[in-house]
C-alpha positions, -999 to 999 in steps of 0.1 A, spaced: -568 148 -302 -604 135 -302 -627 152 -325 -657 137 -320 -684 151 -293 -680 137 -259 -706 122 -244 -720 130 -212 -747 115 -186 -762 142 -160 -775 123 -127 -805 143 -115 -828 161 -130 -843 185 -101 -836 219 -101 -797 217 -112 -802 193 -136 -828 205 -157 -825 244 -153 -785 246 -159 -761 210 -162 -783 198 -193 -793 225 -214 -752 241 -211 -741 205 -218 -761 204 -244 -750 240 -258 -717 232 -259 -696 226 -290 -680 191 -282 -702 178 -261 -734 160 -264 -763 150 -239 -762 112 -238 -777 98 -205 -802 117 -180 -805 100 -147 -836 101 -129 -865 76 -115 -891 100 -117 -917 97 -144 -923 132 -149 -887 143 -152 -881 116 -172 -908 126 -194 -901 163 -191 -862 157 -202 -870 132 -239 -894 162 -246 -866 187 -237 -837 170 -257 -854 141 -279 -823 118 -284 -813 115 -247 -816 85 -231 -829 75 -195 -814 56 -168 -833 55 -135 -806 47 -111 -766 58 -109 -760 15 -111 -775 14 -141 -754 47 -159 -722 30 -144 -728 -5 -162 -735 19 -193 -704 42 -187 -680 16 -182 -696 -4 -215 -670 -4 -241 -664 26 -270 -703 22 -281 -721 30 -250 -694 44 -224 -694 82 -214 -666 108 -215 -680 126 -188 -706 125 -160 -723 153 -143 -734 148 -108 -767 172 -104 -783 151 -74 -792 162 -35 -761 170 -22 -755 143 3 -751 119 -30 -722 140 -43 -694 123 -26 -703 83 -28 -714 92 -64 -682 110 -71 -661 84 -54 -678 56 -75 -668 74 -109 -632 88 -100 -624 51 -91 -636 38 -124 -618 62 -144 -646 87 -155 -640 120 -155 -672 145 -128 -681 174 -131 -697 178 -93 -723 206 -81 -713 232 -55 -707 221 -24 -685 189 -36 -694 173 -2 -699 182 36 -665 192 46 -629 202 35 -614 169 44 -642 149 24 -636 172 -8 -592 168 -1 -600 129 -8 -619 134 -37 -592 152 -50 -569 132 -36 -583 102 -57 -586 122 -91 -551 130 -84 -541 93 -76 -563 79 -107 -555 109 -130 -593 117 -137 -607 150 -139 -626 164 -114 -640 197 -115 -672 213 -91 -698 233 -110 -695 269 -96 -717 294 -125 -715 321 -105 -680 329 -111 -690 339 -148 -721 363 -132 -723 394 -154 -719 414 -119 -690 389 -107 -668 399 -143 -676 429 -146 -665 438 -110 -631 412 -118 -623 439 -148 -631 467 -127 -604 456 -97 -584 443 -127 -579 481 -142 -578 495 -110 -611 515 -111 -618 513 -71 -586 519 -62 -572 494 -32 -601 477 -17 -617 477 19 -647 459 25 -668 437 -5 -697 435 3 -723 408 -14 -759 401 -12 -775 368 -25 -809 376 -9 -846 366 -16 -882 370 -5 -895 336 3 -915 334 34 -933 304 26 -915 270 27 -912 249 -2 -903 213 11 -878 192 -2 -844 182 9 -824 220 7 -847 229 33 -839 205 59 -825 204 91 -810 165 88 -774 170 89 -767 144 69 -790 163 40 -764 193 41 -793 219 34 -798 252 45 -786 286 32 -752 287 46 -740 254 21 -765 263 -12 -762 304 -15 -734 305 12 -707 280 -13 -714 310 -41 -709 342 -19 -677 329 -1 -664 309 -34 -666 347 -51 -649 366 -26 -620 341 -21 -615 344 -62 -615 381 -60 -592 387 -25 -574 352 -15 -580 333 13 -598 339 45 -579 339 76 -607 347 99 -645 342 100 -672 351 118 -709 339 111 -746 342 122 -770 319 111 -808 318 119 -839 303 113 -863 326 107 -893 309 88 -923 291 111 -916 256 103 -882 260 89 -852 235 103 -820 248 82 -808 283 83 -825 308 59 -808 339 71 -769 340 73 -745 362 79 -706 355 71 -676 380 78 -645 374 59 -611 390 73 -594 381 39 -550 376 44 -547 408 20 -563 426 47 -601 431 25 -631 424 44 -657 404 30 -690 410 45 -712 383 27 -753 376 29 -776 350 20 -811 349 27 -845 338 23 -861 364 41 -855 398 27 -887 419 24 -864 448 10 -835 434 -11 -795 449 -7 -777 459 -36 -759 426 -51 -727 437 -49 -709 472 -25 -676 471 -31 -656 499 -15 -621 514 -24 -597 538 -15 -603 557 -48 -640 548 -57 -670 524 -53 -693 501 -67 -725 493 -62 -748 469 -86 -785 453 -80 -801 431 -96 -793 394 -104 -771 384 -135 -802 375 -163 -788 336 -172 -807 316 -146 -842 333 -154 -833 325 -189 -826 293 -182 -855 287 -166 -876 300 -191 -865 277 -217 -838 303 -235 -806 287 -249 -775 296 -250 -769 298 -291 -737 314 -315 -759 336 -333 -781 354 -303 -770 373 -274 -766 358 -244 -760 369 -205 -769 407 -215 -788 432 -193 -804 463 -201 -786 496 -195 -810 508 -166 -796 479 -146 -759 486 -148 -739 495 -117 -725 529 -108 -688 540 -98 -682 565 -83 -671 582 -47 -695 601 -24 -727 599 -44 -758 575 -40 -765 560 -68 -802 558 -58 -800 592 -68 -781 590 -98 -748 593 -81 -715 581 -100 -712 570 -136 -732 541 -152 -708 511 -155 -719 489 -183 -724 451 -171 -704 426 -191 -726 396 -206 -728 365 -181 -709 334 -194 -721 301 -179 -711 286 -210 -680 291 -206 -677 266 -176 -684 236 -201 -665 250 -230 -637 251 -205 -643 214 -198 -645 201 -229 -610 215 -235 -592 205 -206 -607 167 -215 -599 173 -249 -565 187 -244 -552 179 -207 -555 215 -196 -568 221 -159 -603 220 -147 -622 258 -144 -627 250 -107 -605 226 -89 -614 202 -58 -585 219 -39 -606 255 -44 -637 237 -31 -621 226 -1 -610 263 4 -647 269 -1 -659 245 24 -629 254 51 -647 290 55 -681 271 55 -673 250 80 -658 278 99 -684 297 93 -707 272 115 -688 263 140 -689 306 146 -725 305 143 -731 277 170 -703 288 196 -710 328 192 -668 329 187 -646 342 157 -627 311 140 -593 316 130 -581 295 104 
């Protein structure tokens, strides 16, 4: 087994690339920051004074020549942080080299696009793995060793709230209404929400959807709805939105035995943003107690109703400590292409309810 670090190349350095892929790359035993990929002089800039020894490419051409250049200058392992509609031509480029992607959420526009990528990692036998941090949410594992122990008793309806108070635009490429873009709420918040409830309760057999534009000026949804009838018989009722004056609780989730009901978002990507690093020797992911969720059955806990619940620390590094050993050692990837195409078959669903005002079946 290899023991030194593997080396890695991000391409993009926006809002993914900068705020979570490099710095958890870069916090990872095993794996070091090689290569950042972007054209822009100010990110460029912005990621030597972040990480000093990284070096720039300014286009995907020229990290390929460098990946594919020998043991001296080749990469273990490229991230693919860019817009989204770059993820699959990018992806395709590097699973047909040989060089093992780590992908963004959503892995492309549609099931059948993500099926082939998968398909080709299968065919080449290169790993292939899509970035999805929320699964390792404080709120997400605490509420997995909840339903693991039993606590709520057999569960009804889950619901969860990604919701935020933006009513000004802010430009750029997630906010548009070209299809070929693949912006809007329903693909960025939407792959999160739906991703979460399929780990927790299995597949979706039915889905219903509203969508709207609600912003002046806006051309991609910013306010979407998503019902989940789950095989199990749970119903997921799922929101994302950029125009919630008053924000929901984060997570509802009610059982025949008790509920659970958390606000607040998990801590890591204000962290993150801040400039905080994940280290060995400081706490990382934790929450203050006046934050925790309450269980309990026929009590508000606006009022103090149910018992406090305290919130297990968010993880996102374990999503790259998880890759560096399945490229060290073979094991499978934390999130498969096969789970994004789940992902992206309840998306897609999802829209096609929205525009036709029907309930998909799938």
């Amino acid at each position: 087994m290899r023991t030194t670090p593997l080396r890695v190349g991000v391409i993009g350095y926006g809002l993914a690339g900068s705020v979570f892929h490099a710095p958890l790359v870069a916090a990872t035993d095993g794996l070091v920051l090689d290569t950042v990929v972007t054209s822009d002089p100010a990110r460029q800039a912005q990621a030597r004074a972040e990480f000093p020894d990284v070096r720039i490419a300014t286009s995907a051409e020229e990290l390929w020549d460098r990946a594919l250049g020998g043991d001296t200058a080749g990469l273990d392992l490229v991230v693919i942080a860019s817009p989204n509609k770059t993820h699959v031509p990018l992806a395709t480029t590097a699973l047909s080299a040989g060089i093992p992607v780590v992908v963004d959420k959503p892995l492309a526009a549609t099931a059948a696009e993500a099926r082939e990528l998968a398909a080709l990692a299968d065919r080449s036998g290169t790993f292939l793995s899509v970035f999805q941090n929320r699964r390792w949410d404080n709120d997400f594992l605490t509420l997995r060793r909840l339903l693991a122990d039993g606590e709520l008793g057999e569960i009804q309806r889950f619901e969860s709230r990604f919701e935020r108070w933006r009513p000004q635009l802010k430009g750029g490429w997630r906010e548009s209404g070209a299809p070929e873009e693949i912006g809007g709420l329903l693909y960025d918040l939407g792959s999160h929400v739906v991703d979460q409830a399929l780990v927790l309760f299995g597949p979706a057999v039915r889905v219903y959807a509203e969508t709207d534009v609600r912003r002046p000026g806006a051309e991609a949804d910013d306010d979407t709805f998503i019902a989940l009838t789950h095989a199990g018989g749970v119903r997921s009722h799922l929101y994302v939105s950029a125009t919630t004056a008053q924000l929901g609780p984060r997570f509802r989730v009610l059982g025949s035995r008790a509920g659970y009901v958390k606000y607040g978002l998990d801590p890591q990507e204000g962290a993150l943003r801040e400039g905080l690093r994940p280290t060995a020797d400081t706490p990382w992911g934790e929450e203050p107690e006046h934050l925790w969720g309450r269980l309990g059955s026929g009590e508000s806990p606006l009022t103090g109703g149910g018992t406090p619940v305290r919130t297990a620390p968010g993880d996102y590094p374990a999503y790259y400590a998880a890759v560096a050993a399945a490229l060290r050692e073979g094991g499978p990837a934390p999130v498969t292409a096969y789970e994004a195409a789940h992902c992206l078959d309840v998306l897609e669903a999802a829209r096609r309810s929205s525009r036709d005002g029907v309930t998909v079946d799938l």
